[in-house]
C-alpha positions in Angstrom: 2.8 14.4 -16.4 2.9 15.3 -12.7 6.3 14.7 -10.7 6.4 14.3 -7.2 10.0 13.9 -5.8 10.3 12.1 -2.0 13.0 13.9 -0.2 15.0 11.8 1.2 18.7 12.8 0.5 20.8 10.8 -0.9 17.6 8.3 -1.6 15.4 10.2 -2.8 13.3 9.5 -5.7 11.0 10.8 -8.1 7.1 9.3 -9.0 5.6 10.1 -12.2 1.9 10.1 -12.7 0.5 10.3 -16.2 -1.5 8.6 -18.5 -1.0 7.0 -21.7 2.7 5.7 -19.9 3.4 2.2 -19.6 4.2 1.4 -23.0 5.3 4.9 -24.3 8.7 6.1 -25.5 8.2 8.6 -21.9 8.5 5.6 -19.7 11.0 4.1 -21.7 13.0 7.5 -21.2 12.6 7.4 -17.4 13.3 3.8 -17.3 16.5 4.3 -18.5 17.4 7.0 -16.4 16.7 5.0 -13.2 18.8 1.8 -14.3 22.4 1.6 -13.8 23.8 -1.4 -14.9 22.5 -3.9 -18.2 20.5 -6.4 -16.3 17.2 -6.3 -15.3 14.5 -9.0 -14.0 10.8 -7.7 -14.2 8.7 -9.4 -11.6 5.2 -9.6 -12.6 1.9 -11.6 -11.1 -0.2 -14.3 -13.6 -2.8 -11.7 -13.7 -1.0 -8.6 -14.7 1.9 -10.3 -16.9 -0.6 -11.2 -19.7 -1.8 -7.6 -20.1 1.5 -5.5 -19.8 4.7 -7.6 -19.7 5.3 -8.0 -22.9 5.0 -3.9 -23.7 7.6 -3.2 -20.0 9.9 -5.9 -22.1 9.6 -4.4 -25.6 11.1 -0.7 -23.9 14.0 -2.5 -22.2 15.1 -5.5 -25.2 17.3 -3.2 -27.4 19.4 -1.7 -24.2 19.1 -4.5 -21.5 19.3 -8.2 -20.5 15.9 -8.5 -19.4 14.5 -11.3 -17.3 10.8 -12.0 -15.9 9.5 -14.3 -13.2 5.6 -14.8 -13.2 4.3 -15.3 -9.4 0.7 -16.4 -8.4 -1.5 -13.9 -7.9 -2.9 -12.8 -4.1 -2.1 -11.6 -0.6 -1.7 -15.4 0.5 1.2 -15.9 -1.4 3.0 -13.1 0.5 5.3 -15.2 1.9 8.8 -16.8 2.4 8.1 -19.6 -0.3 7.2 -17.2 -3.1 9.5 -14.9 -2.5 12.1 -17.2 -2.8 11.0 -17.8 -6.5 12.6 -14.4 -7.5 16.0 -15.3 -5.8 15.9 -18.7 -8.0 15.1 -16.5 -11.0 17.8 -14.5 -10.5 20.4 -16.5 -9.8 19.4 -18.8 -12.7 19.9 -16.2 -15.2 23.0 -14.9 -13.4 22.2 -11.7 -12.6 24.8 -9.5 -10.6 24.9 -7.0 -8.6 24.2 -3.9 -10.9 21.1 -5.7 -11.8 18.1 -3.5 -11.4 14.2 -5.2 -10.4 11.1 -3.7 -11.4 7.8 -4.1 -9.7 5.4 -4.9 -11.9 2.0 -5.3 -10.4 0.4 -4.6 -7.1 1.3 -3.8 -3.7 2.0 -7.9 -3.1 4.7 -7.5 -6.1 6.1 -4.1 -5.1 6.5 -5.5 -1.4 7.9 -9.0 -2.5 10.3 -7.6 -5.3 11.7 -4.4 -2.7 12.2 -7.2 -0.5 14.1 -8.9 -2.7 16.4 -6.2 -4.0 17.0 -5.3 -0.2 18.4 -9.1 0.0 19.8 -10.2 -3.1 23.2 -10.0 -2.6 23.0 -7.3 0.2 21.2 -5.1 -1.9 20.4 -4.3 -5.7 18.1 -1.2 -7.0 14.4 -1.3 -7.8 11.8 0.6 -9.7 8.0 0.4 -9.2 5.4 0.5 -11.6 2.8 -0.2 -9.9 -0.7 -1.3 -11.6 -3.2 -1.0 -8.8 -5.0 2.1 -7.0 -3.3 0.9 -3.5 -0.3 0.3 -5.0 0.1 3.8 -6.9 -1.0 5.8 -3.6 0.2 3.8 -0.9 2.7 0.8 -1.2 4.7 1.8 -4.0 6.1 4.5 -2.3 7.9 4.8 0.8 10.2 1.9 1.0 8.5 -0.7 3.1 8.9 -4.2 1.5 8.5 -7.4 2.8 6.3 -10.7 3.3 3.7 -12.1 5.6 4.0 -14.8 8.5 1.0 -16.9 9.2 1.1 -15.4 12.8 1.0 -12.0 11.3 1.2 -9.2 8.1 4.3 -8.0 7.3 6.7 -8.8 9.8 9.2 -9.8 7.6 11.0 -7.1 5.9 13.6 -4.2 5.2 13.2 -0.8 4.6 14.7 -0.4 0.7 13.6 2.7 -1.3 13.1 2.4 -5.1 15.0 4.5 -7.4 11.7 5.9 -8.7 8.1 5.7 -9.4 6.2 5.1 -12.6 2.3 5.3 -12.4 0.2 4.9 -15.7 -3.5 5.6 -14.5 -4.9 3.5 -17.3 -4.0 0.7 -15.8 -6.5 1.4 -13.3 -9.4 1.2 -16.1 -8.4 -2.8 -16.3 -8.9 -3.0 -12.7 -11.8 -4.7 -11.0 -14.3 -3.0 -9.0 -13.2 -5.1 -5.4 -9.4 -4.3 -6.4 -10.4 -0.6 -7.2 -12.1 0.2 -4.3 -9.4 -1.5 -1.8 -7.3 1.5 -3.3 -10.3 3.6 -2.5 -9.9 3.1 1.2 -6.2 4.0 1.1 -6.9 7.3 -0.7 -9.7 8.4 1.7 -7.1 7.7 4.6 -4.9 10.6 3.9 -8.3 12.9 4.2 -9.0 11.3 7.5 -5.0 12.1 9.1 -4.1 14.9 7.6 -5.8 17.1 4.9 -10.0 17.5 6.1 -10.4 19.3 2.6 -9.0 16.3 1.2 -11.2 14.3 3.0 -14.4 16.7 1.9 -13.2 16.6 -1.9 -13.2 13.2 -1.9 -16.9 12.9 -0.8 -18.1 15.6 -3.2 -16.0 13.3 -5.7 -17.0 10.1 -5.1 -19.0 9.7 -8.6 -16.5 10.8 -10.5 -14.1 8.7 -8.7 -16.4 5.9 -8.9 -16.6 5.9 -12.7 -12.7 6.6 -13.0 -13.2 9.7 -14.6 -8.8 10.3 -15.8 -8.5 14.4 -13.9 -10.4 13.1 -11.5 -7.8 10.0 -10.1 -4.9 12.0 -11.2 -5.6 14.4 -8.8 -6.6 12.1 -5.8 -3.5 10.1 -6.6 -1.2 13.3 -7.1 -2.3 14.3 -3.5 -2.4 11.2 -1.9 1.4 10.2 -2.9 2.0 14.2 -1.5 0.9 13.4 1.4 2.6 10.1 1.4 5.9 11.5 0.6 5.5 14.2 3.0 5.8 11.9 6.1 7.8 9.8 4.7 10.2 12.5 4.3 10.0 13.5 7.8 10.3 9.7 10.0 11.4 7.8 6.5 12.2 4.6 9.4 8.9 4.9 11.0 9.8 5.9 14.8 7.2 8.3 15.3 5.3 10.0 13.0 5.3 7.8 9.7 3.2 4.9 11.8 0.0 7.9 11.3 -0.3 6.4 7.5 -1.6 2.9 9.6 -4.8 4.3 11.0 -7.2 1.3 10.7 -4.2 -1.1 10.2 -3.5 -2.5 13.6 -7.8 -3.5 13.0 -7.2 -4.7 9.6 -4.1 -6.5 9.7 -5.7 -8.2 12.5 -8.3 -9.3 10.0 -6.5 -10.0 7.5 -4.7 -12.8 9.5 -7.6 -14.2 10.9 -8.9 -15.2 7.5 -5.4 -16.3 6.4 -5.4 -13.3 3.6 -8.0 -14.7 1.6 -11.3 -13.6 3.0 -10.8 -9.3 3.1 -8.5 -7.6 0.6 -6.4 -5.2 2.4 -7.5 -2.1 1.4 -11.2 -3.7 2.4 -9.8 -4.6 5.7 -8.1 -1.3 6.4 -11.5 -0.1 5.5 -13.4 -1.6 7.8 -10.1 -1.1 10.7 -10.5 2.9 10.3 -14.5 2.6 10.6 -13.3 1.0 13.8 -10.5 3.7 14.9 -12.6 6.4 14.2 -15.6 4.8 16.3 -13.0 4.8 19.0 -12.0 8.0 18.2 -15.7 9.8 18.9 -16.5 7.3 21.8 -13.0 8.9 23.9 -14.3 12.4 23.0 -11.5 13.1 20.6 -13.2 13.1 17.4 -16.0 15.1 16.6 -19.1 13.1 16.2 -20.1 12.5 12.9 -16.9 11.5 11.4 -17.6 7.7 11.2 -20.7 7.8 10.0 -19.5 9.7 7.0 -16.8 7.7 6.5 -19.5 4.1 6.6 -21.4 6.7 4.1 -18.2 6.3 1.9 -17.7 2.6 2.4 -21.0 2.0 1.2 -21.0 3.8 -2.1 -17.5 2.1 -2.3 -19.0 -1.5 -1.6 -16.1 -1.5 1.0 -17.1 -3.3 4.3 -17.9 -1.6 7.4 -17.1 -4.6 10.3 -15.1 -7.7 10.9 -15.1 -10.5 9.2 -17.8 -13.4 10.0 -16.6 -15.3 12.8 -14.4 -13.2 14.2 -14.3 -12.1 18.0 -12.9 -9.2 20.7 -10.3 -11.9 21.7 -9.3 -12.7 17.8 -8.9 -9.2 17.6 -6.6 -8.8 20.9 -4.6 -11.5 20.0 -3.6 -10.7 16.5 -3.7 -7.3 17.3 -0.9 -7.9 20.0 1.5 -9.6 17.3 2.0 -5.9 15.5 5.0 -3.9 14.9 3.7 -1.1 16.3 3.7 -2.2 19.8 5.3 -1.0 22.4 6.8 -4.2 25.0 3.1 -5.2 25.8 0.4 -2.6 24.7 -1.5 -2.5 21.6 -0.9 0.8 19.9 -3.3 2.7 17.9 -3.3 5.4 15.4 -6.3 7.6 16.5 -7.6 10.7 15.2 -8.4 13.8 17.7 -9.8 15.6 14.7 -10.7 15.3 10.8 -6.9 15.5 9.8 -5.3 15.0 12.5 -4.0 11.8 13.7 -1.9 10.1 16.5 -0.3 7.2 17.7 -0.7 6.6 21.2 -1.0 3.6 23.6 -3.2 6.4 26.3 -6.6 5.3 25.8 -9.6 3.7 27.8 -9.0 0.0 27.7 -12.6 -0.8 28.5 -13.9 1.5 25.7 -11.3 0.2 23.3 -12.7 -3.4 24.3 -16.6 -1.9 24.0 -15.7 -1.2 20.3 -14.7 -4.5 19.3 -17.6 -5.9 20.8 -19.6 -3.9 18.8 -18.2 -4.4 15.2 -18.1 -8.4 15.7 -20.6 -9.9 14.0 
């Protein structure tokens, strides 16, 4: 099993990566040592709770009071309403506040369930098990919870750290190829801001990363969540540095909430978002050229998309893009790369090539 601790004094944490974990006398082990109190609620999705509920129950029902709550499934039921299904839950099986939550699922249950354990009464402790690749490399880790708006992603939320971890990468061999490739894009973002060898392994990987080959994703996981809890442990609140893990967001989230979260995944829309902030990148001069078209190269074998949705516009894009968190009072700002590996966040760029670029990815 590999460890990775995120430094983050006294809320730091610990993520395990193995596999052969979810339902093994390991997890229940480590589990145990990240609950404090007797009452736990597992928050699980319709898809996921059939295939590995009943096992996270079966290591907690000699030693806990264990609750569930099943949610729908999907990035459009992010929101308010759904999230106020766990508070009901919770209160209906009067749970306190030494209760402990476990995400269960994907990044829409880790961000829904940290959001909750932020709120529920001012604050209870979380674990995540996440089940997806863009939950084990990105979401799961890092403390960002929350919910989406219909006038835009995520900007409903608290900061709200997990007390640890838990990936199982077997989990990701009952994932679907859409679902598994959304995580794709997450992974090949770390290449693309801070590690270029990272980047290069991952395109001399790509087959074996394709067919889910076990050393294979255990590495590229292991390295991504590095990576992750590198910057996270360095600007844990995002007020500088941290906002370099959303190159290609400010695009995608901008997609995402023009098709109302159903018509791109999110790892698809970041996807197509950092096709579009590298573009940028080459057409300032900043980036050496080449980059994006290796980077399409890796969409493709991916099946992840490589432009906006159908329909979409430049002044879509400007006025979703202007609703971000990012901002700064009135300009849109980017996370741009001025080489492979290295990225920044900056508001300083050509207006009129910024607007040239979405011109040319709408369809």
């Amino acid at each position: 099993m590999k460890t990775i601790h995120v430094d983050l004094g006294d809320r730091s944490y610990p993520i395990f990566i193995s596999s052969d974990l979810i339902a093994s006398k390991t997890a229940q082990t480590l589990l145990a040592d990240s609950i404090r109190g007797k009452q736990v609620m597992i928050v699980t999705n319709e898809t996921i709770a059939p295939i590995y509920l009943k096992k996270v129950e079966q290591l907690l029902a000699h030693e806990y009071q264990v609750s569930s709550t099943i949610l729908p499934d999907g990035e459009s039921f992010k929101n308010l309403d759904t999230l106020n299904q766990i508070f009901t839950s919770l209160l209906e099986s009067r749970h306190n506040r030494t209760t402990t939550l476990i995400a269960l699922g994907g990044g829409v249950i880790g961000d829904m369930t940290g959001y909750a354990a932020a709120s529920y009464q001012r604050g209870v402790d979380f674990i995540q098990i996440p089940t997806t690749l863009l939950a084990q490399v990105d979401s799961s880790v890092g403390g960002k919870t929350g919910v989406n708006h219909a006038l835009g992603k995520n900007m409903i939320g608290a900061f709200k750290q997990p007390q640890s971890v838990i990936i199982d990468i077997d989990t990701l061999q009952t994932l679907d190829k859409r679902q598994f490739a959304a995580g794709m894009a997450e992974v090949i973002k770390y290449g693309l801001i801070w590690d270029s060898e990272f980047f290069k392994w991952i395109e001399d990987n790509i087959v074996q990363l394709v067919s889910r080959d076990p050393d294979t994703l255990q590495y590229a996981i292991a390295k991504s969540c590095e990576i992750k809890a590198a910057v996270v442990a360095e600007d844990e609140t995002e007020k500088g540095l941290r906002a370099i893990l959303n190159l290609g967001h400010t695009f995608g989230h901008a997609m995402e909430t023009f098709g109302n979260y159903s018509t791109f995944l999110h790892g698809e829309a970041v996807a197509a978002g950092m096709v579009m902030a590298t573009d940028l990148s080459e057409r300032l001069g900043w980036l050496e050229t080449g980059i994006t078209d290796r980077l399409k190269k890796l969409n493709q074998q991916l099946n992840l998309p490589n432009s906006s949705p159908e329909g979409m516009d430049m002044d879509d894009y400007i006025n979703y893009m202007s609703v971000d968190k990012k901002n700064l009072d009135s300009d849109i700002r980017l996370v741009l790369l001025m080489g492979l590996g290295k990225a920044i966040i900056t508001t300083e760029y050509d207006k009129v090539v910024f607007e040239s670029t979405l011109k040319d990815y709408c369809s």
